[in-house]
C-alpha positions as CSV (number, residue, x, y, z in Angstrom):
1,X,-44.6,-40.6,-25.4
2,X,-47.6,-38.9,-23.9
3,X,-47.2,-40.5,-20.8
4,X,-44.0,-39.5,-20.2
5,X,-45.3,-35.8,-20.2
6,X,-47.6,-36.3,-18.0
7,X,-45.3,-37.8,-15.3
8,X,-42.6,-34.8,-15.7
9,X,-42.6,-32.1,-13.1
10,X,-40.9,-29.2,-13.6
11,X,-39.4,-27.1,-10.5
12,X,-42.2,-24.9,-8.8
13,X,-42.1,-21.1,-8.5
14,X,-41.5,-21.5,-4.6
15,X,-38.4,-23.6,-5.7
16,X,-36.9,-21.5,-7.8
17,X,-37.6,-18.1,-5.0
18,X,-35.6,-20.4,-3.2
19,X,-32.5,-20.7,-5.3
20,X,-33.1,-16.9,-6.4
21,X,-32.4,-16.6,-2.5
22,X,-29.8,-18.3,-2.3
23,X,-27.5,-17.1,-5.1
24,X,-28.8,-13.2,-4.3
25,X,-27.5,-14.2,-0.6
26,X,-24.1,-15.3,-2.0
27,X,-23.3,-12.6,-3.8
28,X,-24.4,-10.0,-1.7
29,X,-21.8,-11.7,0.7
30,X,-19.1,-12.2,-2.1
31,X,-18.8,-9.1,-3.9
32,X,-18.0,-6.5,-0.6
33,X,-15.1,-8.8,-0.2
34,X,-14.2,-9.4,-3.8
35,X,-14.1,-5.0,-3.8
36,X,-11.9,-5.3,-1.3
37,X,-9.4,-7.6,-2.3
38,X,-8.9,-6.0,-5.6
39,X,-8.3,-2.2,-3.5
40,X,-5.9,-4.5,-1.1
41,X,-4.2,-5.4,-4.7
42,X,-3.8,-2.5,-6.3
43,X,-2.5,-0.9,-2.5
44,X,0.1,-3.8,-3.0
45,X,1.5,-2.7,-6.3
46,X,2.3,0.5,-4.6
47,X,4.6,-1.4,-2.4
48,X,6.4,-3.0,-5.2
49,X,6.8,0.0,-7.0
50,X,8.4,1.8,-3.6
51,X,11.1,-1.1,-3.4
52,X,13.1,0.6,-6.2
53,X,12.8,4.0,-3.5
54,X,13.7,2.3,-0.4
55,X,16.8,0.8,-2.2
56,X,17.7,4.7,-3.1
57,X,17.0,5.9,-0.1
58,X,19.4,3.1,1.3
59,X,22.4,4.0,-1.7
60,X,22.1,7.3,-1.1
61,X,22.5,7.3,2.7
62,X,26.2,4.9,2.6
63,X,27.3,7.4,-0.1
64,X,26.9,10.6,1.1
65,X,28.9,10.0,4.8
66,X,27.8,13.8,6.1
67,X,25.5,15.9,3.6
68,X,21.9,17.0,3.0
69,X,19.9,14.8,0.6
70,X,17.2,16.9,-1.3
71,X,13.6,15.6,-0.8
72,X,12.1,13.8,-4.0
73,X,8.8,15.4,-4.8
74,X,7.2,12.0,-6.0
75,X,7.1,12.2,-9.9
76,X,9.2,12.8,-12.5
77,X,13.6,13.3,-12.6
78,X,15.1,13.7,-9.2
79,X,16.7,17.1,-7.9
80,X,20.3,18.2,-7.6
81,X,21.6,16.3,-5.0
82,X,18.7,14.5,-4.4
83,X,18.1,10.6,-4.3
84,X,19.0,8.4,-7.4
85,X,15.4,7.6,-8.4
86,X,12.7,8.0,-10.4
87,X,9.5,7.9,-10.5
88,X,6.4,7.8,-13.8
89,X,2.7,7.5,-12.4
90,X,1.3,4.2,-12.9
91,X,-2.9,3.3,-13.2
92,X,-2.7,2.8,-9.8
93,X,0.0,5.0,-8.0
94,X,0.6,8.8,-8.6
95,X,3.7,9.3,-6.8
96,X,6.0,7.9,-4.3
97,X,7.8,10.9,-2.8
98,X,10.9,10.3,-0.5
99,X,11.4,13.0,2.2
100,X,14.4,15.1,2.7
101,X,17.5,14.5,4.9
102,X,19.2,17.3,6.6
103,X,22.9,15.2,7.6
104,X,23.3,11.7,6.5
105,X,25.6,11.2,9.3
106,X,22.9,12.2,12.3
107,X,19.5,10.6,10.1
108,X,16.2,11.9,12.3
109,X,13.3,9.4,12.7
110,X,11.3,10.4,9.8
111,X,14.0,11.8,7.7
112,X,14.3,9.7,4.0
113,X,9.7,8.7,4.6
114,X,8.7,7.5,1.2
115,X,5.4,8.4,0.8
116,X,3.0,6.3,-1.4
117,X,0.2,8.4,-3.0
118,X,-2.1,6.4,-5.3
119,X,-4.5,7.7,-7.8
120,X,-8.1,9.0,-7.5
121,X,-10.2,5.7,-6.8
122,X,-8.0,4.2,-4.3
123,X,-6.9,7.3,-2.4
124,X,-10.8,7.9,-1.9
125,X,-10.4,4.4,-0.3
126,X,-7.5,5.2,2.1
127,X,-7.5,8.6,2.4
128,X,-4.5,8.7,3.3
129,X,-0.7,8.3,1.7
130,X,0.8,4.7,3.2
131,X,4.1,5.9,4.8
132,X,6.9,4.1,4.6
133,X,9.6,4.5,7.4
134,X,13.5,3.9,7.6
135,X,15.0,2.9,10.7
136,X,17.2,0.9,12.6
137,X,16.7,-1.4,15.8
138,X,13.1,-3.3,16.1
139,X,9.4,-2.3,15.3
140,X,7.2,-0.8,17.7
141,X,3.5,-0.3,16.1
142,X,4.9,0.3,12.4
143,X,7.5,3.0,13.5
144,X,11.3,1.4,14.4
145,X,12.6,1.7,17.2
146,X,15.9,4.6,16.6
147,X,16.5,6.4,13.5
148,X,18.6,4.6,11.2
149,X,22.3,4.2,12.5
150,X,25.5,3.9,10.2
151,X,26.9,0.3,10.1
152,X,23.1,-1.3,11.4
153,X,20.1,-2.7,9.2
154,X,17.9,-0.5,7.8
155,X,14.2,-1.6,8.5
156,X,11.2,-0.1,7.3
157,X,8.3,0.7,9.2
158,X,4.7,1.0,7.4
159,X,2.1,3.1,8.5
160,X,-1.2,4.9,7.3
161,X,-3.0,7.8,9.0
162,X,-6.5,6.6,8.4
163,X,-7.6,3.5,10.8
164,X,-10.6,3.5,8.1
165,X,-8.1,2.1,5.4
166,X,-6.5,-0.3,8.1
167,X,-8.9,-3.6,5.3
168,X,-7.2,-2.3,2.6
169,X,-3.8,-2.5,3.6
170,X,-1.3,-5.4,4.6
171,X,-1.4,-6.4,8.4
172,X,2.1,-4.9,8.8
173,X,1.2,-1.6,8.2
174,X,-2.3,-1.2,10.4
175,X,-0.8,1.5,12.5
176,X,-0.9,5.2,12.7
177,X,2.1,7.2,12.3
C-alpha cells in the first residue's frame, strides 16, 4: 500500500496554470456573447408585446374610412378616438406608443409608428426606441416602400436610430429610420 503512494503523481502547478488558462480564456470569450443574447432577448419581447399594437393600428385604419386617429402615448387606457389598445409596462418594456394619424383615407409614411421604449438597462443598450413602421408595397432598408394604401397589405418596417444597438436587435431591423 506504500508503494502505490509512491508511484502516484499528482498534476503539477504548471498543469493546472494551464487549465486555469484555458477555462479563464473561455469565459472571457463566452460571457460578452452570453450579455448579448439575453439584451437581444429581452429586445425580442418588445416585439411580441407590439403585435397586439400593429393589429390596432391595422383595426383601426379599415374602420375609420376618412378620420383622425389620436396618437397613443405608450402606457396606460387609450384616448378618445384613439386606437383600441392598451398598454401596462412590463420588466422589460416601458411603453409602446403608436403615432397619430391625421386621415385614414390619405395615411402618410410614418403616420400609425409604434414606438417600442424599453426600460432603464436595455434602453442604455440601444439608446434608442425600435420603430416600427406601417406600409404598403416592399421594403427598402427597413422603411416600405409607399404609405399604407386602402385594399393592399400592410407591412411593417423596423428600424432603430442608433447603429450602436444594430447586435442587439433582429437582422430585419439594422437600419436607420
Amino acid at each position: 500500500m506504500h508503494a502505490d503512494f509512491q508511484n502516484h503523481q499528482g498534476f503539477t502547478l504548471i498543469e493546472l496554470m494551464i487549465v486555469a488558462a484555458i477555462i479563464g480564456i473561455l469565459a472571457a470569450l463566452a460571457l460578452p456573447a452570453y450579455q448579448d443574447y439575453t439584451v437581444r432577448t429581452k429586445v425580442a419581447e418588445g416585439l411580441t408585446l407590439a403585435t397586439s399594437a400593429k393589429a390596432a393600428v391595422i383595426e383601426t385604419i379599415s374602420s375609420n374610412a376618412t378620420s383622425a386617429i389620436a396618437a397613443y402615448s405608450g402606457t396606460g387606457p387609450a384616448a378618445a378616438n384613439s386606437y383600441t389598445y392598451v398598454f401596462s409596462p412590463s420588466k422589460h418594456v416601458n411603453s409602446i406608443a403608436i403615432a397619430a394619424i391625421a386621415n385614414t383615407a390619405a395615411v402618410a409614411l410614418t403616420e400609425g409608428r409604434i414606438s417600442i421604449t424599453y426600460a432603464a438597462g436595455l434602453d442604455a443598450a440601444l439608446n434608442a426606441p425600435l420603430l416600427l413602421t406601417p406600409g404598403s408595397g416592399t421594403l427598402t432598408a427597413g422603411t416600405p416602400s409607399a404609405s399604407i394604401m386602402l385594399g393592399q397589405p400592410i407591412i411593417w418596417g423596423c428600424a432603430i436610430a442608433s447603429a450602436n444597438a444594430f447586435r442587439y436587435v433582429p437582422a430585419n431591423c439594422r437600419y436607420l429610420p
